[in-house]
C-alpha positions, -999 to +999 in steps of 0.1 A: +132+065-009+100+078-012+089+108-042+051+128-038+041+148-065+065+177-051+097+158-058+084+133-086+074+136-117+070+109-147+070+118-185+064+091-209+100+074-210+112+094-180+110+104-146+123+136-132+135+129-090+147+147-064+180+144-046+201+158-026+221+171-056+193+185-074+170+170-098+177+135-119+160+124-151+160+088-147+151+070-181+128+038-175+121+006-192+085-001-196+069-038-199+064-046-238+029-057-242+002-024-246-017-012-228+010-011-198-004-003-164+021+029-167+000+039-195-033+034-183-033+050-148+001+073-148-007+092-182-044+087-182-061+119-171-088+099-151-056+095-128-033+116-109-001+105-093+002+099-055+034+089-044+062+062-052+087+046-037+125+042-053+141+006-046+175-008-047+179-042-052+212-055-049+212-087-063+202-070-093+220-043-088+188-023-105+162-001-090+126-003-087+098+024-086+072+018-072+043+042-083+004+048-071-023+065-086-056+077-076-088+085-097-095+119-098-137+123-103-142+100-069-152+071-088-127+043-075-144+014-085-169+005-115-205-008-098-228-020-117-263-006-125-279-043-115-269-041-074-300-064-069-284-091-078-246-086-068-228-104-039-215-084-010-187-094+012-190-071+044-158-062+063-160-048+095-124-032+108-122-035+146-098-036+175-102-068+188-100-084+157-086-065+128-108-074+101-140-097+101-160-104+073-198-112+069-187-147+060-173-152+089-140-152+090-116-135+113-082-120+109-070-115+141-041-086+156-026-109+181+002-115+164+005-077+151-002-061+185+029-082+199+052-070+174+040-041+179+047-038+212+081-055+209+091-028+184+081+000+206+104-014+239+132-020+214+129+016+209+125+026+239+156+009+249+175+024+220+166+060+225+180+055+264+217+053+250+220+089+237+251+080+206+250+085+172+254+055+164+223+039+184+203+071+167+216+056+132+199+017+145+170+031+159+167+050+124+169+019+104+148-005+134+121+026+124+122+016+087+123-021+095+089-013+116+072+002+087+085-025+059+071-051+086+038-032+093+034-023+054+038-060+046+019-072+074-015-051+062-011-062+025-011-102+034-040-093+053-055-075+027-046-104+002-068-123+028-097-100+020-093-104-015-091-143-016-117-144+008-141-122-020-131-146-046-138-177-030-171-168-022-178-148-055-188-117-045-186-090-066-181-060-042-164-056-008-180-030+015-161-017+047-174-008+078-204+011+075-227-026+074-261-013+082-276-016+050-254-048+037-287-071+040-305-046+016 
């Protein structure tokens, strides 16, 4: 289930959700060694919360939230004052390829633009039958989509972070590669 500030919100030990039945205080275990994440980006005022995302899992049999921040004066990552001597990994995000990087390495949508695709006809096919019960499958094929195309973007994005450390550079710079040279 996913929580934006309207229906979230987090207290030190607690967090205050939204459900169908009104609000719930859920009290939360935090890791022991300080400082957690929790306390440096959730109750940091250089933060503000986003959105989260409450999992099940049922191995478990415990739940998961998920939560992301965002800085709030615009500054999302600390750059040095020396750029002259800092190495740049250029990205550029396209559609035949979705991401290439100044090193040269390609990370192409083949695969994702099939699955894509296949996704789409199985919907279209589902949304032909007209029961409530096909409406229920095509709801959870929807979320099945989104888990796949979520997971699919962060292993690509992984990519883009191992590809950044194995050439050491110390910033990665998207799309706008005019200047990277400089």
């Amino acid at each position: 289930m996913d929580y934006d500030t309207r229906s979230a919100t987090f207290y030190r030990r607690k967090a205050s959700l939204a459900t169908v039945d009104g609000r719930v205080e859920c009290p939360f275990v935090l890791p022991a060694d300080s400082p957690t994440p929790y306390e440096q980006y959730v109750l940091s005022e250089d933060y503000e919360f986003r959105e989260s995302t409450l999992r099940y899992d049922a191995v478990t049999d415990e739940f998961y939230l998920n939560i992301s921040t965002r800085r709030t004066d615009g500054d999302y990552a600390e750059v040095s004052v020396d750029t002259e001597h800092q190495t740049v990994l250029g990205i550029d995000l396209g559609v035949n390829s979705l991401a290439v990087s100044s090193t040269g390495t390609f990370w192409q949508g083949d695969d994702y633009d099939h699955w894509c695709r296949e996704f789409e006809k199985r919907r279209g096919e589902m949304q032909q039958c007209g029961t409530q019960a096909e409406h229920n499958a095509l709801l959870r094929l929807c979320k099945r989509e989104e888990s796949w195309r979520k997971q699919y973007i962060h292993t690509v994005a992984n990519g883009l972070v191992t590809e950044a450390v194995e050439h050491d550079c110390d910033v990665i710079v998207f799309e706008d590669l005019t200047v990277i040279r400089q």
